[in-house]
C-alpha distance (Angstrom), angle and dihedral (degrees) to the residues before:
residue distance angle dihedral
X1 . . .
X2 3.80 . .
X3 3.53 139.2 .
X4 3.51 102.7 -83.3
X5 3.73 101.0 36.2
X6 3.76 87.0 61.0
X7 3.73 93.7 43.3
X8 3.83 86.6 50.6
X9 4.17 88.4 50.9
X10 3.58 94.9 50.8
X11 3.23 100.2 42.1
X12 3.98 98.5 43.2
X13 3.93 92.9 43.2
X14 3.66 98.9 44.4
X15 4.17 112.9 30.9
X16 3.95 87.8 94.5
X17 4.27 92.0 52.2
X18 3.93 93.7 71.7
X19 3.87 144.2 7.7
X20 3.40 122.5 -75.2
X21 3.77 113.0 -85.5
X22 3.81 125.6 -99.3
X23 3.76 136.5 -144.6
X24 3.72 115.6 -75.9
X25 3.82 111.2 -108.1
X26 3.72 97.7 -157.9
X27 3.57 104.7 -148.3
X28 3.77 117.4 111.6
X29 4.17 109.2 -131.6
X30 3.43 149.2 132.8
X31 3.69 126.1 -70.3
X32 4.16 103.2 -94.9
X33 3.99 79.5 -134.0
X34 3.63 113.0 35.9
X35 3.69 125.5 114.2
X36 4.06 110.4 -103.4
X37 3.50 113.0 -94.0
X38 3.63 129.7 -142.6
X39 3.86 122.7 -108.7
X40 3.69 113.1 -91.6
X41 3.36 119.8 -111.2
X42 4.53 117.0 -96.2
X43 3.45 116.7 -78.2
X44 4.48 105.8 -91.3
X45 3.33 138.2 -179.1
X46 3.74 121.3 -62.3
X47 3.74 89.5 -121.1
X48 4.17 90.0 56.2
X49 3.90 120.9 126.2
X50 3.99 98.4 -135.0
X51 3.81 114.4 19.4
X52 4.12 101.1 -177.0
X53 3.83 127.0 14.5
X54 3.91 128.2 -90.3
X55 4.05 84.9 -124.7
X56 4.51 82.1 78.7
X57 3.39 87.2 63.2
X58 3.89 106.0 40.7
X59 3.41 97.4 97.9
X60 4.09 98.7 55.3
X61 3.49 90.6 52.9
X62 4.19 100.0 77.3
X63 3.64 86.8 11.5
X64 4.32 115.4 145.1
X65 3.66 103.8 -123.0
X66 3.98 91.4 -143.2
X67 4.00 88.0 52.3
X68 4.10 89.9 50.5
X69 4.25 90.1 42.2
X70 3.85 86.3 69.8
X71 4.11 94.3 48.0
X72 3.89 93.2 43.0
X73 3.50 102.7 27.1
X74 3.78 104.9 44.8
X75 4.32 132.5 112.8
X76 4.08 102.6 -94.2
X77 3.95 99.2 45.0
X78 3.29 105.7 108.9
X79 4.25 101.7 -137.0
X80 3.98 89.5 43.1
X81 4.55 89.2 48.7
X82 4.11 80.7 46.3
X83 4.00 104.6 33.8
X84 4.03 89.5 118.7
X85 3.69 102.2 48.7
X86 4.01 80.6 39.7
X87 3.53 98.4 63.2
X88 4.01 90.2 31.0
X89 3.79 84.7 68.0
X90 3.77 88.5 41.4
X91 3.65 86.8 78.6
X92 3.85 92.1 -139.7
X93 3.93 115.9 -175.9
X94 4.03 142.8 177.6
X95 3.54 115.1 -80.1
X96 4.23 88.7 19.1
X97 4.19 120.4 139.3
X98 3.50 112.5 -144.5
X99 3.81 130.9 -173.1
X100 4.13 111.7 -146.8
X101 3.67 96.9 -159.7
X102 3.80 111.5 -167.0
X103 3.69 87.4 11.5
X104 3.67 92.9 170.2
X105 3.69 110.5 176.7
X106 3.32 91.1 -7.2
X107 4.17 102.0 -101.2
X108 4.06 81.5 158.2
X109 3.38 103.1 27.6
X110 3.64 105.6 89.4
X111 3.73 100.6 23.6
X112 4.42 84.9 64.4
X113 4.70 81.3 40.7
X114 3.60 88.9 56.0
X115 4.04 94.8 40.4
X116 3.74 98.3 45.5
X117 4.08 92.6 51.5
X118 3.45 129.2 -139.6
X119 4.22 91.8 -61.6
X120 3.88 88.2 60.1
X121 4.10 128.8 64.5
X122 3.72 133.4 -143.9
X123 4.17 105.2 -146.2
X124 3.95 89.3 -156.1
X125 4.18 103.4 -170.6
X126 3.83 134.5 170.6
X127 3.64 129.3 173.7
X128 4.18 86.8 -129.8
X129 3.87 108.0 77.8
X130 3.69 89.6 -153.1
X131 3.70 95.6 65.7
X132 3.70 87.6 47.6
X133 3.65 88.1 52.3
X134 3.52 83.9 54.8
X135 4.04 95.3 48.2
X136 3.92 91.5 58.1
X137 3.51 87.6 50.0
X138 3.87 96.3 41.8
X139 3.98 82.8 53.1
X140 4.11 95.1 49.1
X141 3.63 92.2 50.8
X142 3.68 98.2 44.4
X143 4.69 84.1 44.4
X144 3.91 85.5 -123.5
X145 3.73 106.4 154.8
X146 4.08 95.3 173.1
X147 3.62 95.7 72.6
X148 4.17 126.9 104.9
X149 3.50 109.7 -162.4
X150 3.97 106.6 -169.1
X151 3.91 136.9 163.6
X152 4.12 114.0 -112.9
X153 3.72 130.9 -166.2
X154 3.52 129.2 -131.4
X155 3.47 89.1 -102.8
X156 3.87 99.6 36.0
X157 3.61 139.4 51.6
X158 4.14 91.1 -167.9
X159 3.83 83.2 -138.6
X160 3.65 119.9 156.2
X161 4.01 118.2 -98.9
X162 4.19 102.1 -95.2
X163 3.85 86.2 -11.7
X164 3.69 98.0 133.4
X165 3.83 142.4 53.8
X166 3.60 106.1 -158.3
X167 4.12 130.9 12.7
X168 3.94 112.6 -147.4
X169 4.41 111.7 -156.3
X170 3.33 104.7 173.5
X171 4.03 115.7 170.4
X172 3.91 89.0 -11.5
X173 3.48 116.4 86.5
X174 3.32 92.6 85.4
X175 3.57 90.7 64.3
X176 3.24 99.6 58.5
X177 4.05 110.2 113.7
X178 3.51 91.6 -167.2
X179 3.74 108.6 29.6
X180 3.78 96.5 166.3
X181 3.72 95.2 59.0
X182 3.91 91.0 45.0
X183 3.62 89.2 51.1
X184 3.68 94.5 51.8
X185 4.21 88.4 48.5
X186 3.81 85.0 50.0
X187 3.52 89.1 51.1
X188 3.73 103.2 49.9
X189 4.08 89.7 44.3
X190 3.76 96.6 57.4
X191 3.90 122.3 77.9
X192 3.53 118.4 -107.4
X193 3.68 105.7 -77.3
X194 4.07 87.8 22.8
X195 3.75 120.0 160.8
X196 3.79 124.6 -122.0
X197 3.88 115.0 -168.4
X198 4.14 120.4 -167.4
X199 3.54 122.9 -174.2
X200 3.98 116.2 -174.7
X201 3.61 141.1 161.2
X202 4.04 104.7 -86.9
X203 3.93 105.3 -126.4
X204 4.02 112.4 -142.9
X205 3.79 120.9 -177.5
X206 3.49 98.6 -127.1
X207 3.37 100.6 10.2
X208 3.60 114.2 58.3
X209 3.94 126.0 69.5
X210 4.27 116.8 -87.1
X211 3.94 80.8 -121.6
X212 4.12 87.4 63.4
X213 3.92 92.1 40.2
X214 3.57 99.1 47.7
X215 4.23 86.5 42.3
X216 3.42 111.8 34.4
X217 4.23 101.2 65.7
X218 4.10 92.1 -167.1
X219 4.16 135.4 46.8
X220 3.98 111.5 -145.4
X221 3.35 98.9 -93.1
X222 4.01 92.0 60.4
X223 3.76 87.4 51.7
X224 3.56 96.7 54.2
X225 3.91 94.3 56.0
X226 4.20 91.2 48.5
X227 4.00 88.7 53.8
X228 3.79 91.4 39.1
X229 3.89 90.3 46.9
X230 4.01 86.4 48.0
X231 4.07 95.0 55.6
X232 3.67 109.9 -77.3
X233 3.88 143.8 113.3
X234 3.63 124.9 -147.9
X235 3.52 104.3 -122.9
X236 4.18 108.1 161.5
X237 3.84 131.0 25.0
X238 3.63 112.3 174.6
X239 3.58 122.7 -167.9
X240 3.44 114.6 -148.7
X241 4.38 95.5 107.1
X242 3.67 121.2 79.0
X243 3.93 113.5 -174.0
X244 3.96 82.7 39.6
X245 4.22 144.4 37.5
X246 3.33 130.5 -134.2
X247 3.61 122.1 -146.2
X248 4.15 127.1 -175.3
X249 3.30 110.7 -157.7
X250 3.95 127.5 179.0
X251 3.98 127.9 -154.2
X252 3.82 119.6 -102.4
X253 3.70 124.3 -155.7
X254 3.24 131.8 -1.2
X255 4.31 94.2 -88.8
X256 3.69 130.3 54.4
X257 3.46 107.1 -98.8
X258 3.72 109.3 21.8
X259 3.49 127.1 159.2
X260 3.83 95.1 -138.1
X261 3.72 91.7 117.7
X262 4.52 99.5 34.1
X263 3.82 88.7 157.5
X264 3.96 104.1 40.3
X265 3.66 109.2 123.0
């Protein structure tokens, strides 16, 4: 499928889910109505256990999906004002399975259901059961039958072994509390040669909001080198976000962790 035709798919299929999108306001900052969020943990070694504290997740856990729509989901955020030429550079096609990781209130979730077709799935998991309350629901109202809604751990997707082409994190990495251990479930879910996309707020001494500093434990650069370490190349970076990166990477060897690729960016 090229460009266009998917552009065309998305955009055809999906204009009537969500508001029309906004202009970006390209200042990185904190949600005017989010709950406070604790501090993330220092910065550790890549090869740490637990890289931020439980308390950064505390609120997702019990959140109300219809409170959390209006944080995530609203004109000004940057991911929500850029979904479409998000999942246009996604690369979605028929027949694709895709793993929303941090899938939240599912921004994502049904835009990749209704571009994958009925012979693909969407495995749509969140560590907070109420948001994946909210993701079967999302998927009933929306008469999406290709989407898996499922509960993960901090430490576990619950993918399938090789049961997925692509992973999408957008806005969640930094979340994770053990991002080694997610990486290497990421890793053994995705086919050989698999693609695992992360989008996250850029964090610039200087530049970038205290609420991003204090939130967001690692830059870009750091994040690179912990997927790389885990078993992936960098292979794309487009640069069409402001407030956040986007990073393609694809899987290396056939183990999490190998050293197939020791000089890959």
């Amino acid at each position: 499928m090229n460009d266009l035709h998917l552009s065309a798919l998305v955009l055809i299929g999906l204009t009537n889910l969500v508001p029309a999108a906004t202009p970006v306001v390209a200042v990185d900052r904190e949600p005017a109505t989010a709950p406070a969020t604790a501090p993330a943990a220092p910065t550790r070694s890549v090869h740490s256990d637990r890289a931020v504290s439980p308390l950064l997740n505390r609120h997702y856990q019990d959140g109300d999906p219809r409170d959390w729509t209006q944080v995530f989901e609203r004109p000004g955020r940057e991911v929500f004002d850029q979904r479409f030429k998000i999942v246009h550079a996604v690369r979605p096609h028929p027949g694709m399975r895709i793993a929303d990781i941090g899938a939240g209130t599912g921004l994502f979730t049904v835009l990749f259901a209704r571009a994958v077709g009925p012979d693909g799935v969407v495995y749509a998991v969140d560590t907070s059961p109420s948001f994946v309350a909210g993701l079967q629901g999302l998927a009933a109202r929306y008469r999406v039958d290709n989407i898996v809604a499922a509960v993960s751990t901090q430490e576990d997707t619950r993918l399938p072994a090789a049961g997925i082409e692509l992973a999408f994190v957008c806005d969640t990495y930094h979340h994770f509390e053990y991002p080694r251990a997610m990486l290497d479930s990421i890793h053994q879910a995705l086919v050989p040669g698999g693609a695992l996309i992360i989008i996250d707020y850029r964090r610039r001494p200087g530049l970038s909001s205290p609420w991003v500093m204090q939130h967001v434990r690692a830059d870009r650069d750091r994040v690179v080198e912990e997927v790389r370490q885990a078993g992936f190349r960098l292979v794309e970076e487009p640069d069409f976000l402001i407030e956040n990166y986007f990073l393609r990477f694809e899987k290396r060897g056939d183990t999490a962790g190998s050293a197939a690729d020791p000089g890959a960016p």
